[in-house]
C-alpha positions as CSV (number, residue, x, y, z in Angstrom):
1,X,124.7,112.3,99.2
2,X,122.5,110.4,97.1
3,X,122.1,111.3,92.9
4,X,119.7,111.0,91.1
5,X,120.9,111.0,86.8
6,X,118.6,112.4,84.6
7,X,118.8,111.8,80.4
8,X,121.4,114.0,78.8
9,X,118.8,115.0,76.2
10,X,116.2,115.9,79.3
11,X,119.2,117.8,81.2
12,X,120.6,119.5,77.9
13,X,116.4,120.8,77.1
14,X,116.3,122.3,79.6
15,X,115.6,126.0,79.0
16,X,118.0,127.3,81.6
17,X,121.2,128.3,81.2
18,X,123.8,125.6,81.5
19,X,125.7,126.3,84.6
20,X,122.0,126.8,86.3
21,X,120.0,124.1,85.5
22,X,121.2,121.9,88.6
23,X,120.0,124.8,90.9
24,X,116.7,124.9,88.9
25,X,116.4,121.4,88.9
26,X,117.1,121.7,92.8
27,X,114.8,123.9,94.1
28,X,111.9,122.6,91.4
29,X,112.7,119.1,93.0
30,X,112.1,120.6,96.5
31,X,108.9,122.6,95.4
32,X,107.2,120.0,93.8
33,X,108.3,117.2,96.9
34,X,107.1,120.0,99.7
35,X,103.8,120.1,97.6
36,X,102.9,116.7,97.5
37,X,104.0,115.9,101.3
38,X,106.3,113.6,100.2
39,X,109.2,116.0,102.2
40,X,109.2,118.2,104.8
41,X,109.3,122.3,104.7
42,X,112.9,121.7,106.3
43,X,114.1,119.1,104.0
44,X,112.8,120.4,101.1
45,X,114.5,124.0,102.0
46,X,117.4,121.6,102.7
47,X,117.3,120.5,99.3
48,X,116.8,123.6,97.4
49,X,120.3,125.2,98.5
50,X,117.8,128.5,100.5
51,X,118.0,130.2,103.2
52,X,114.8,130.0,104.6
53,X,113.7,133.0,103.8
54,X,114.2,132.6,100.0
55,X,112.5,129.2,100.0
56,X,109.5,130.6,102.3
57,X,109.6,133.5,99.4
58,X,109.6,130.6,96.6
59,X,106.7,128.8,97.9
60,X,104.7,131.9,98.2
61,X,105.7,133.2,94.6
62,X,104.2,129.3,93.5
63,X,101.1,129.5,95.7
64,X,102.3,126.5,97.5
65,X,100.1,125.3,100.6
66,X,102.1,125.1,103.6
67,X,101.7,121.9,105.6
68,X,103.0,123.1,108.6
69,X,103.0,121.0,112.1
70,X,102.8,122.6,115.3
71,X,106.4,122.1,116.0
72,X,107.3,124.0,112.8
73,X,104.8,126.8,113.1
74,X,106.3,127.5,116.6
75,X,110.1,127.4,114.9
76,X,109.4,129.7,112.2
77,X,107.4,132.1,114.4
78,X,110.1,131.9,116.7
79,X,112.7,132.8,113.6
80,X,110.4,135.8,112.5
81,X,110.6,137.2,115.7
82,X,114.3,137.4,115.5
C-alpha cells in the first residue's frame, strides 16, 4: 500500500476527532478523486473503507455526479437486484 504523509500541523487541524481523522481523510480522498474522474466509482469505494452501499449513500449526501460506464451501470443494477 502506498502513503501518502500529510503535515502534522495539517493532520493535527483537523476538526475531527483524533482516532477518526484517517477515516475522514479516507473517504474525503475518495469523494473528491471519484469527482474529478481521476478514480473510478470502484476504487474510490475501495479507498474509502465502504461497503457499497454506504459510499453510493456518501456520494448522494455530496451531490456527487456519477460517472458511470456501461459495465458498471449493469454491475450495480445487477447488485440492487439482489
Amino acid at each position: 500500500m502506498g502513503t501518502i504523509d500529510l503535515p502534522t500541523d495539517v493532520y493535527e487541524a483537523l476538526n475531527v476527532p483524533e482516532g477518526e481523522r484517517e477515516d475522514v481523510v479516507r473517504r474525503e480522498l475518495a469523494v473528491a478523486l471519484y469527482r474529478e474522474g481521476i478514480l473510478s466509482v470502484g476504487k474510490a469505494r475501495e479507498l474509502s473503507g465502504l461497503s457499497r452501499r454506504e459510499f453510493h449513500r456518501l456520494l448522494g449526501d455530496r451531490e456527487v455526479d456519477r460517472h458511470y460506464t456501461a459495465a458498471e451501470l449493469d454491475e450495480d443494477l445487477e447488485y440492487a437486484r439482489r
